[in-house]
C-alpha positions as CSV (number, residue, x, y, z in Angstrom):
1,X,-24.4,3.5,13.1
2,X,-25.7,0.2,14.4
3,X,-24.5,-1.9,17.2
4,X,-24.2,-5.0,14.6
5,X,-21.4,-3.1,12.8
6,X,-19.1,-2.4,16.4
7,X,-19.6,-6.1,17.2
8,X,-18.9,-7.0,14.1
9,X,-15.5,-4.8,14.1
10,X,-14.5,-5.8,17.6
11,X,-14.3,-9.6,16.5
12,X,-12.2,-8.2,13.5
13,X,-10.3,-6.5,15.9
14,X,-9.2,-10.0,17.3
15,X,-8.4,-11.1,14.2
16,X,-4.1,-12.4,14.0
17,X,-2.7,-10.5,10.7
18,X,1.3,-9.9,10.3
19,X,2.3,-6.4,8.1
20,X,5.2,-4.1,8.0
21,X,4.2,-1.0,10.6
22,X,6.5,2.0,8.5
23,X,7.4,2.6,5.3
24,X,11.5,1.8,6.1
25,X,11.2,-1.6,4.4
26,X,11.9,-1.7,0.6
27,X,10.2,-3.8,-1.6
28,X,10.7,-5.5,-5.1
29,X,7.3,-6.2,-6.1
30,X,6.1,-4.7,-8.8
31,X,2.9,-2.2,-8.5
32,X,-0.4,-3.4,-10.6
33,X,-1.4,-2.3,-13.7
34,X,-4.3,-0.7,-14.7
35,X,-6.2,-4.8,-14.9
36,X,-5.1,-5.4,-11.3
37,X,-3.0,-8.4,-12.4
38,X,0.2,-9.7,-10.0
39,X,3.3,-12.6,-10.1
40,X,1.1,-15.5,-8.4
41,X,1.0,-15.8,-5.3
42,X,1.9,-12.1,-4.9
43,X,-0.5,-9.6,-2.7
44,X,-1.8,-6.2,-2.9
45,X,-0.1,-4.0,-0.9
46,X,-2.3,-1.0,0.6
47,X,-0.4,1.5,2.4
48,X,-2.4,3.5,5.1
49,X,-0.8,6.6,5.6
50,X,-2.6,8.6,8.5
51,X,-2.2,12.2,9.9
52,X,0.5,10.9,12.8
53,X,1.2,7.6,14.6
54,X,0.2,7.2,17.8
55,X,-3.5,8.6,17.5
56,X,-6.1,6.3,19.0
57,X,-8.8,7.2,15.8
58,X,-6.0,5.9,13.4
59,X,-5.2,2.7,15.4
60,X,-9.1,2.1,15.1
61,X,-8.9,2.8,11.7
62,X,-5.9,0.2,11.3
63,X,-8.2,-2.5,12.6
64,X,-10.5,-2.1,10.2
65,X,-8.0,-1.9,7.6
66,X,-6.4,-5.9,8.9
67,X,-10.2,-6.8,9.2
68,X,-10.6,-5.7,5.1
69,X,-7.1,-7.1,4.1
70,X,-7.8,-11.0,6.3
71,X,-11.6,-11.0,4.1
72,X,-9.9,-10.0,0.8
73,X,-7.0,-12.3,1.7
74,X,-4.5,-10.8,-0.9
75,X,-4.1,-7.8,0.6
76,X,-1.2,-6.8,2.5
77,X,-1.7,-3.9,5.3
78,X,1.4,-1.2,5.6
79,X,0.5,1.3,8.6
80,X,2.6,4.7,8.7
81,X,2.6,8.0,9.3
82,X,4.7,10.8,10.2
83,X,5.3,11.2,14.4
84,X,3.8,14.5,14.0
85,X,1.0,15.9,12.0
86,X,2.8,17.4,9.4
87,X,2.5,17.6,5.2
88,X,5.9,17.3,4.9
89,X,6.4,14.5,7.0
90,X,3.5,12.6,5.0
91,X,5.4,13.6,1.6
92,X,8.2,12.0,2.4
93,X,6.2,8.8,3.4
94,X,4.4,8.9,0.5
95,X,8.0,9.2,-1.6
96,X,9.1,6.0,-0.2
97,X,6.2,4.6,-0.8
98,X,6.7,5.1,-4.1
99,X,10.0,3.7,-4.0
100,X,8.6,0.6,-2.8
101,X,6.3,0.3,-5.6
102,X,3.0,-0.5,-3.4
103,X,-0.1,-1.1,-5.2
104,X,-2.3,2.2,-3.8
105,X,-1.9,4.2,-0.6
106,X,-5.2,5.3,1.2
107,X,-4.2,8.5,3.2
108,X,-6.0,11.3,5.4
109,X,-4.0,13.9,4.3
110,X,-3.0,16.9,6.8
111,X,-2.8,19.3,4.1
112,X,-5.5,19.1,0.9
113,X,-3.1,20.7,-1.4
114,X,0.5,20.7,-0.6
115,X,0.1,16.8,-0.9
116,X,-0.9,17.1,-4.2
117,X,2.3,17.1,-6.3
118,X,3.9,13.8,-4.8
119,X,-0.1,12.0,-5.0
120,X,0.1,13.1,-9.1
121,X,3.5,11.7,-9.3
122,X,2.4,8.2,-7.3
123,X,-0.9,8.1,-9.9
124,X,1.7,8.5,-12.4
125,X,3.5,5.5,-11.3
126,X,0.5,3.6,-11.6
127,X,-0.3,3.7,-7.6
128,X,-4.0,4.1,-7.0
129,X,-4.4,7.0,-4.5
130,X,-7.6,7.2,-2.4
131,X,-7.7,9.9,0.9
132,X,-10.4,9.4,3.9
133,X,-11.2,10.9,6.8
134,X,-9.6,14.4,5.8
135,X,-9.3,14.8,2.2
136,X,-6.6,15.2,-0.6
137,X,-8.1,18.2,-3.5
138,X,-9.7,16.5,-6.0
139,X,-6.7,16.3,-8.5
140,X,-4.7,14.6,-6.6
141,X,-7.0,11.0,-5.5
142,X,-9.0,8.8,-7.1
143,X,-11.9,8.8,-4.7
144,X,-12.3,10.7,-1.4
145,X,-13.9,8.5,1.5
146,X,-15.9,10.9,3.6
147,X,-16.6,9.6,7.0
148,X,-20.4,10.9,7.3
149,X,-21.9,14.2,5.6
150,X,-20.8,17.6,6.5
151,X,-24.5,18.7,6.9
152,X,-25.1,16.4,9.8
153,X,-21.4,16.1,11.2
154,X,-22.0,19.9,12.0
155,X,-25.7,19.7,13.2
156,X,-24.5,17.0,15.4
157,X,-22.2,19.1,17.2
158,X,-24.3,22.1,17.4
159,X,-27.3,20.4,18.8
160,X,-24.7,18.3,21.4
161,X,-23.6,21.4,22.6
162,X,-27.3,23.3,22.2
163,X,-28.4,20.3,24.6
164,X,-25.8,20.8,27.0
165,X,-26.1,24.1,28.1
166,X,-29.8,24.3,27.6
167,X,-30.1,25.8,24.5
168,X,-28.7,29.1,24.8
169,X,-24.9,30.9,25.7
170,X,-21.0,31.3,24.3
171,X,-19.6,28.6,22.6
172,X,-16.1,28.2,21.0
173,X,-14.6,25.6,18.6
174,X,-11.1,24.1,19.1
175,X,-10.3,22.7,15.8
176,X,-7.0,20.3,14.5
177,X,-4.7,22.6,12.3
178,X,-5.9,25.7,10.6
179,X,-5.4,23.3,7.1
180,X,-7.5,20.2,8.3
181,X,-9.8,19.5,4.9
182,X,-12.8,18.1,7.2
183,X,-12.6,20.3,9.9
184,X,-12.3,23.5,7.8
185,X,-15.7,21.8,6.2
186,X,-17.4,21.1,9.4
187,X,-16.8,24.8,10.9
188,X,-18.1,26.1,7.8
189,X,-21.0,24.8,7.5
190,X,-21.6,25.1,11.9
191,X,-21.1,28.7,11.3
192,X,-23.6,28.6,8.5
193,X,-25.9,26.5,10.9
194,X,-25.9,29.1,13.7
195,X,-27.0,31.4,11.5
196,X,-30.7,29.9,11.2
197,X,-33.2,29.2,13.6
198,X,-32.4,26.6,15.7
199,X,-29.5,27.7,16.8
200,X,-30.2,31.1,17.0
201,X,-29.5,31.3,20.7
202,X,-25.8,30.1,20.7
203,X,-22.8,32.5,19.7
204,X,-19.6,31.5,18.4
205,X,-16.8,33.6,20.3
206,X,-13.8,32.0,18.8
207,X,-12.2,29.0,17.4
208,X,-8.8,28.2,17.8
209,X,-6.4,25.5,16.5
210,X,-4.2,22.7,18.4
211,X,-2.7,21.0,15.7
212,X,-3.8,17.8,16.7
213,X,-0.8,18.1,19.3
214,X,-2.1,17.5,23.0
215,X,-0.4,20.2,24.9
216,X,-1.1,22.7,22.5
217,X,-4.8,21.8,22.2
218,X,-4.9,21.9,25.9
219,X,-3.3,25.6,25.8
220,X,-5.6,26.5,23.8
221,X,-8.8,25.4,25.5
222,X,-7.0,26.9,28.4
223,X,-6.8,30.0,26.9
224,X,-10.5,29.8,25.9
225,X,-11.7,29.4,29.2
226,X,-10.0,32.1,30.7
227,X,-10.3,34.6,27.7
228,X,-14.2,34.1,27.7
229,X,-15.7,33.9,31.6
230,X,-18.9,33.4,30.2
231,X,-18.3,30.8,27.8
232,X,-20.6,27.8,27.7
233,X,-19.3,25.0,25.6
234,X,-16.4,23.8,23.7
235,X,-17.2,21.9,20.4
236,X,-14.1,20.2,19.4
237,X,-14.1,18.5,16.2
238,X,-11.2,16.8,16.5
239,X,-10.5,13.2,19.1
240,X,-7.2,14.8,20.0
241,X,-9.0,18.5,20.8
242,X,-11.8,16.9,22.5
243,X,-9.5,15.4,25.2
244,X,-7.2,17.7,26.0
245,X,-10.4,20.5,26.3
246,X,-12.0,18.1,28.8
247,X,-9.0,17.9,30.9
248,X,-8.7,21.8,30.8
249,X,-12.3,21.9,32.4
250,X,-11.8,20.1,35.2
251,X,-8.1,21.2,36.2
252,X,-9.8,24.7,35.8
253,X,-12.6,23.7,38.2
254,X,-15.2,24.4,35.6
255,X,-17.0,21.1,35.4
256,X,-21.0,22.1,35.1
257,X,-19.7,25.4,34.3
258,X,-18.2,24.7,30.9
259,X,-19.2,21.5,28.9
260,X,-17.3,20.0,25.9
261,X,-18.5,18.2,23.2
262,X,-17.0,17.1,19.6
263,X,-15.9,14.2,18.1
264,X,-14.2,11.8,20.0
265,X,-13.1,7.9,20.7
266,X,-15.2,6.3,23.2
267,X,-11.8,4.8,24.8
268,X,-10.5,8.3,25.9
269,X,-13.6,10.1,26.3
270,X,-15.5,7.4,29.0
271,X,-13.6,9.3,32.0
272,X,-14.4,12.7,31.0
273,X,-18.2,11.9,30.8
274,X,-18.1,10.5,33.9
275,X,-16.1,13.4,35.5
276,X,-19.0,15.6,34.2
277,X,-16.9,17.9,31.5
278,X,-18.6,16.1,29.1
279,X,-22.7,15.1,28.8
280,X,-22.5,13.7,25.5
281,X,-20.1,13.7,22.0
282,X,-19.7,11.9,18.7
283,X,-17.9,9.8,16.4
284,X,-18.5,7.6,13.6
285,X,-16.6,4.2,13.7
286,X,-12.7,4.8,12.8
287,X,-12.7,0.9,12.1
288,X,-15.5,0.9,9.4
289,X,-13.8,3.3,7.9
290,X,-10.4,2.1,7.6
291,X,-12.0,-1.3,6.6
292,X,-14.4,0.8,3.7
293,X,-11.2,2.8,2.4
294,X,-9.1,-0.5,2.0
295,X,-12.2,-1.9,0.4
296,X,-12.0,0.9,-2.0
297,X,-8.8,1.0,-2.5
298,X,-9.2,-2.6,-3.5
299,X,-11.7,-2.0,-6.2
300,X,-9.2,1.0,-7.8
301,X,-6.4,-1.6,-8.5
302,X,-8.5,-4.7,-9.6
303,X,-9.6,-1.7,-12.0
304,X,-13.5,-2.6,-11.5
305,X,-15.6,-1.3,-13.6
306,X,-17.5,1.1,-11.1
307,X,-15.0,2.3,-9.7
308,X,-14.7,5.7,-10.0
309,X,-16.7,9.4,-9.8
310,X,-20.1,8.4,-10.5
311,X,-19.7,4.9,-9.7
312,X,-19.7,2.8,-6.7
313,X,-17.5,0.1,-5.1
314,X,-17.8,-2.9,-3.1
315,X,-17.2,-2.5,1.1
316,X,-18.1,-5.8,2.8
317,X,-20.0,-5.6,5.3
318,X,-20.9,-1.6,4.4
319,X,-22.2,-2.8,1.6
320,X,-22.3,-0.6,-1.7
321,X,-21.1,2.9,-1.3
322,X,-21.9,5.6,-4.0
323,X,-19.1,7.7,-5.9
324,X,-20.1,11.0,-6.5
325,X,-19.1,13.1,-9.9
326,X,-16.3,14.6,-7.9
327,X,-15.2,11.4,-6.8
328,X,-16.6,11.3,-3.3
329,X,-18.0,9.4,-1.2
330,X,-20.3,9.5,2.4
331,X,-20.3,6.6,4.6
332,X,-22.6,7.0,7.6
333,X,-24.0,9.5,9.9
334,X,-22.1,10.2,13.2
335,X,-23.4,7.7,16.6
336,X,-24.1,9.6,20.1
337,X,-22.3,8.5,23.4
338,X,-23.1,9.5,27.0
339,X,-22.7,8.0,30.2
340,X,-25.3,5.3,29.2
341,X,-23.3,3.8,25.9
342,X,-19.9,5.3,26.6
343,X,-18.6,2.1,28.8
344,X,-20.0,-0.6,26.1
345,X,-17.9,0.7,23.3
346,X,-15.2,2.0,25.3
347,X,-13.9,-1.5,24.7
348,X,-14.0,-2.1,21.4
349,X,-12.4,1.0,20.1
């Protein structure tokens, strides 16, 4: 991740756009066909349906979806999501939105599968569907935006929290929920990373869910802490996890005891490093990848040629991003922050 593209995100970020911020408002437009074509003058309406409102890593993800939509000028942004992370709360979203007849719906689904039926039934109605961040099963999307590569989203959090206690000791992972595509992924592969050399030295104890909720990822961490008196480090992959751990370390007087590390936003996380519970953590950019995934989206109902598995499509700025066979796709590798960068970006998202 290069400093060009945050610069380039925070100016987008200051960018004026108007859109509808639920799915309440009805609509009379009709969806595109399968050539992309609209009544003059009408836009494309992309629906960004998140895990829950109110989460920092969506909002970032929002910007970047208004920067897309003001460069592609006939796009129209709708934000929602459910107050909660829930599956059902995102299938009845994604019903209205399908009442509404917008033109696709780019979603980071909270459950792979039980989203499936009501995604088929929106594809039937000619809406493109296209998941990011955590993925809808392959039968029910068009294209799956992957924020990095699962290979090197794990390593990275391995070798944060290898480097933070020196190499060696218990470590625990506090993950979203127990259903979360991406971090079901990430875990896997980090268990199948400690398992080899270079991580030979650390020793997974537990891992525990939160939810995504705040005060239940904070009882957990709580729970790890004083369930394991000799663990190490907390890897949470996950921006709500990461924050609650961190304040669980210092209100259990653990700081330079216990470290955390994970995926987090820069925003929340800039205290925590400098109150010690946290040396160093990850994230890719939330904005780039709202601004890819609307970019995508785009491509699916103009009905470009290359869009789809195999293919490629278009992103701006991120320039051409390949389609797998399974219809999935990697943007970039995740960025380090410590107390040297953390202040710097802590302003832009």
């Amino acid at each position: 991740m290069k400093r060009k593209t945050f610069i380039l995100a925070a100016l987008a970020a200051a960018v004026s756009m108007t859109g509808m911020t639920g799915c309440g408002q009805k609509s009379d437009q009709p969806a595109a066909g399968a050539n992309g074509e609209k009544i003059q003058g009408q836009k494309i309406r992309i629906a960004m349906v998140v895990k829950s409102l109110g989460n920092g890593f969506f909002d970032a993800a929002h910007t970047g979806a208004k920067e897309a939509a003001a460069q592609l000028k006939d796009v129209e942004i709708i934000y929602t999501g459910p107050t909660t992370p829930s599956a059902e709360g995102q299938i009845e979203i994604v019903n209205s939105l399908i009442s509404q007849k917008v033109d696709a719906i780019v979603i980071s689904a909270n459950d792979p599968n039980a989203l499936v039926p009501i995604a088929k039934k929106a594809m039937q109605r000619g809406i493109k569907v296209v998941s990011f961040d955590s993925g809808l099963a392959q039968e029910g999307r068009l294209m799956q935006l992957n924020p990095s590569n699962a290979e090197l989203i794990a390593r990275k959090q391995l070798q944060m929290a290898a480097d933070s206690i020196g190499g060696a000791g218990e470590i625990a992972i506090l993950s979203a929920s127990a259903q979360a595509t991406n971090q079901n992924i990430w875990i896997d592969v980090m268990k199948s990373q400690l398992n080899g050399p270079e991580f030979s030295k650390l020793k997974l104890v537990a891992t525990t869910y939160g939810d995504d909720q705040s005060d239940k990822s904070y009882r957990e961490a709580i729970g790890l802490l004083r369930s394991y008196p000799n663990l190490k480090a907390i890897i949470a992959p996950t921006t709500v996890g990461i924050v609650a751990a961190s304040k669980a370390i210092v209100d259990e007087n653990v700081v330079g005891k216990v470290f955390v590390t994970g995926l987090g936003l820069p925003s929340e996380m800039a205290g925590h490093v400098k109150s010690g519970a946290v040396k160093e953590f990850a994230i890719w950019n939330p904005i780039d990848l709202g601004y890819a995934a609307t970019y995508a989206a785009y491509d699916f109902v103009k009905g470009a040629a290359d869009a789809k598995a195999g293919g490629k499509f278009a992103a701006g700025r991120m320039g051409t991003i390949a389609i797998d066979a399974k219809g999935e796709a990697a943007m970039a590798e995740p960025f380090t922050y410590n107390r040297g960068n953390v202040d710097q970006f802590a302003k832009i998202f």
